[in-house]
C-alpha positions in Angstrom: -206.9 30.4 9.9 -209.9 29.0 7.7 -208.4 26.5 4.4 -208.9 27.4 1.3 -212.8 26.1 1.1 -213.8 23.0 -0.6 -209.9 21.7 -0.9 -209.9 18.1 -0.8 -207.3 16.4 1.6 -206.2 12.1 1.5 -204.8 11.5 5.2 -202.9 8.2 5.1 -202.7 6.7 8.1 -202.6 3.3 10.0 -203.8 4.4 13.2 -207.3 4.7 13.4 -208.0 7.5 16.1 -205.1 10.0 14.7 -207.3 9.6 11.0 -210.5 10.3 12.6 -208.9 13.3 15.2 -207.4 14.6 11.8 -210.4 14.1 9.8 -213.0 15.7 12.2 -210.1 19.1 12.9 -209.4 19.5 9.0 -213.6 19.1 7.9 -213.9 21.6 10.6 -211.7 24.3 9.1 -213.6 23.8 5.4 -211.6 20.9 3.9 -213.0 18.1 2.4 -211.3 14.8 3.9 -210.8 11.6 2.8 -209.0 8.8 4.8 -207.0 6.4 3.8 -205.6 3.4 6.4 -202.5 2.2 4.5 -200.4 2.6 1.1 -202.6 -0.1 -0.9 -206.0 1.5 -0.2 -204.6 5.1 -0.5 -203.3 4.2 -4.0 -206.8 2.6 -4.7 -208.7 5.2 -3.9 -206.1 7.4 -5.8 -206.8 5.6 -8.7 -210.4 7.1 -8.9 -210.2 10.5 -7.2 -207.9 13.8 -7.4 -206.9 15.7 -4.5 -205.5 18.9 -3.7 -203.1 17.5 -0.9 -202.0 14.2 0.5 -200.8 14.3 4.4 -199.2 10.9 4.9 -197.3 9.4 7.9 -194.0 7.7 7.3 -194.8 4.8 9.7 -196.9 2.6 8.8 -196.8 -1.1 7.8 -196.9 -2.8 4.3 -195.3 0.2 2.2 -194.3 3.2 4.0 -195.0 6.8 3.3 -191.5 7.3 1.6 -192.2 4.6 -0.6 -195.6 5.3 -1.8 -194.0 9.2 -2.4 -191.9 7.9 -4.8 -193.9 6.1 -6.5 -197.2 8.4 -6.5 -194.2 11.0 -8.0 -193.9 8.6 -11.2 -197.5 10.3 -11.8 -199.0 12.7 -10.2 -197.9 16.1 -8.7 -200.2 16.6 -6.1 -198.4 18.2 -2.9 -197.6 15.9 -0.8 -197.0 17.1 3.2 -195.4 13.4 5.6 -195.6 13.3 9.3 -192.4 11.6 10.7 -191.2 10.3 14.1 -189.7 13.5 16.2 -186.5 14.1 15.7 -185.8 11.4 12.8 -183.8 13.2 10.1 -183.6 10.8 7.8 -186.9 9.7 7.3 -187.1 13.7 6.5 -184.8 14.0 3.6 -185.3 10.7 2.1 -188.8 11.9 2.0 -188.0 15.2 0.2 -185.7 13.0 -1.8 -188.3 11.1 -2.9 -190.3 14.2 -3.7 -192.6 15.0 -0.4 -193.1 19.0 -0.5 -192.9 19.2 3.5 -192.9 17.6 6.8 -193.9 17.8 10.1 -192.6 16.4 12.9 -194.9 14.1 15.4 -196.6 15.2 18.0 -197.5 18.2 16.4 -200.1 20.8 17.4 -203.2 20.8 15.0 -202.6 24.7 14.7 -199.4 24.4 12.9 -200.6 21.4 10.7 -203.0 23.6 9.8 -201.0 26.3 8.6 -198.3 23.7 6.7 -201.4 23.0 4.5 -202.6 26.6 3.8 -198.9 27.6 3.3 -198.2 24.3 0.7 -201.6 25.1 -1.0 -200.9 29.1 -1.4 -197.9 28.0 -3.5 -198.7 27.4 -6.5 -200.1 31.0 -7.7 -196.9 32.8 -7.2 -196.9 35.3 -4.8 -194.1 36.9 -6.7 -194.6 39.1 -9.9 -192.0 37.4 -12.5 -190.1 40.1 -14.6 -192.2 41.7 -16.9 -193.0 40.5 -20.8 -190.1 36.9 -19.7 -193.1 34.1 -19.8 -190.6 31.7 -21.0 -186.7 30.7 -19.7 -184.7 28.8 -21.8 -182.1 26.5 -19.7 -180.2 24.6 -22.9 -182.8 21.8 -24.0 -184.7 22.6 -21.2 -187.7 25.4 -21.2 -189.6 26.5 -18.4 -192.9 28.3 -18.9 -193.9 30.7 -16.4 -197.4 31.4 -16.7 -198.2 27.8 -17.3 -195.5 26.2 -14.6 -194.6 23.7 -16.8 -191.0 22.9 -17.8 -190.4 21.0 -20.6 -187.5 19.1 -22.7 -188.8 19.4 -26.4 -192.4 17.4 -27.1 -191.7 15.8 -23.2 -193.6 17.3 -19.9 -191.0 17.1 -17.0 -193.2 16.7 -13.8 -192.6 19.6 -11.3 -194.0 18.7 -7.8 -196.0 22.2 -6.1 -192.7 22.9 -4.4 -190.2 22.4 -7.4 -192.5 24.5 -9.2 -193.1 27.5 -6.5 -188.8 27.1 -6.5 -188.6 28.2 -10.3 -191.4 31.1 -9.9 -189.4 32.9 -6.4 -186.1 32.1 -9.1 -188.1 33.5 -12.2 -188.2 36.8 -10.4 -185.2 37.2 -9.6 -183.3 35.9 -12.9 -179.8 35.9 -12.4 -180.0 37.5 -9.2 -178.9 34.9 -6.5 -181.5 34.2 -3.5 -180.2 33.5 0.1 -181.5 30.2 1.6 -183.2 31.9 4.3 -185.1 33.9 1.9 -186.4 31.0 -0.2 -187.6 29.5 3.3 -189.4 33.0 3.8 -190.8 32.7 0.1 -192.0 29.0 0.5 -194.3 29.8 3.8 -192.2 27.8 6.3 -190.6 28.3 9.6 -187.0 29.8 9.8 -183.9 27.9 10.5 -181.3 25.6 9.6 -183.4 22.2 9.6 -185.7 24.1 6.6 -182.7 25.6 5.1 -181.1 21.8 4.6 -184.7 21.0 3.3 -184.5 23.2 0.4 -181.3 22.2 -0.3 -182.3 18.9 -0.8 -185.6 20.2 -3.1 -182.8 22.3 -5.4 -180.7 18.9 -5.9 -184.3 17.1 -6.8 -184.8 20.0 -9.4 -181.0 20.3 -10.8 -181.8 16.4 -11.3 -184.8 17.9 -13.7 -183.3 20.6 -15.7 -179.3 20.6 -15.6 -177.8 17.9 -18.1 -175.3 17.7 -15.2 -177.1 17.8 -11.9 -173.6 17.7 -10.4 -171.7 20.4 -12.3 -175.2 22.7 -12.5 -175.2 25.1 -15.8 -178.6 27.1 -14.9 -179.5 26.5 -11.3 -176.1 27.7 -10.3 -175.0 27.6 -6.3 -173.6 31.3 -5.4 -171.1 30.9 -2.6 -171.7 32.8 0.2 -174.6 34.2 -1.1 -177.6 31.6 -2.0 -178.8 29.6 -5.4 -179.2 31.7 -8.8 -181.1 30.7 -11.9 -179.2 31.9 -15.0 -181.0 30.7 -18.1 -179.6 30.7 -21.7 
């Protein structure tokens, strides 16, 4: 499965062969690849450059991955996929938490790196048609446009990361209508089961944080017991 041709891909990585294995796979299926060898010189050369995608280990010395997630999230939106140590949870939800859109577990086979990226990178135009002449919700202060993917609070631009945003497009189709768990895992491009289900759950908590006034009593991103998550705007 060929990438989307001419995407530009950061790796961040401290070890030397994995960038350059990664590098030569990725240029090989039509991305352009840049390589980074720790948080400092990704954040330099970040400084100067857009991408379409960073892929960025967890492990690595000075600032980790997690770290320089949340803080790349104070401005930019750029998807953002983190390879983590098998089998270590946490390092996989505090990296959602801090606003990662994925994660793959190491070892991994190149294959299904491969299709992690095409599946974050086919996000953002909706694969869902929204309901028909509804280009704007309004969620009490809070509007969300659908064309543009941009939510906003009066004059102020609420950052969405690719995920968040490809969240509130599957929900703008279905307004009111509640969405299983298993079907938003469908709609975002990722494997099945409970490990991704718990993932989205922890991206609907990062984007109640964004448009409820009470993240923990939620208004318009309501939880539907038995039944999934609905978005019920005013």
């Amino acid at each position: 499965m060929a990438g989307q041709v001419e995407a530009h891909l950061l790796i961040v990585d401290d070890d030397e062969r994995i960038r350059g294995l990664l590098k030569k796979f990725l240029i090989r299926h039509e991305f352009l690849v840049t390589s980074a060898r720790d948080a400092e010189h990704a954040r330099r050369i970040l400084s100067g450059l857009e991408f379409d995608m960073i892929i960025m280990d967890v492990m690595m010395p000075g600032e980790d991955g997690i770290s320089l997630t949340r803080g790349l999230r104070e401005t930019i939106e750029t998807p953002i996929l983190l390879l983590t140590a098998k089998g270590d949870t946490q390092d996989r939800i505090k990296g959602l938490e801090a606003g990662a859109d994925d994660y793959l577990a190491k070892p991994f086979e190149p294959k299904e790196l491969l299709l992690r990226i095409n599946a974050i990178l086919r996000r953002m135009p909706s694969e869902s048609k929204v309901n028909e002449g509804v280009t704007v919700l309004y969620l009490g202060p809070f509007r969300y446009d659908i064309e543009r993917a941009e939510l906003w609070r009066g004059d102020e631009h609420i950052r969405l990361t690719v995920t968040e945003n490809a969240l509130m497009k599957i929900f703008s189709s279905s307004i009111n209508e509640p969405v299983s768990r298993s079907k938003l895992v469908e709609d975002l491009g990722r494997d099945t089961g409970q490990a991704q289900e718990r993932a989205v759950d922890v991206q609907i908590t990062r984007l109640r944080r964004k448009l409820e006034q009470d993240p923990k009593q939620p208004r318009y991103l309501q939880t539907v017991r038995g039944s999934g998550y609905m978005l019920a705007p005013d």
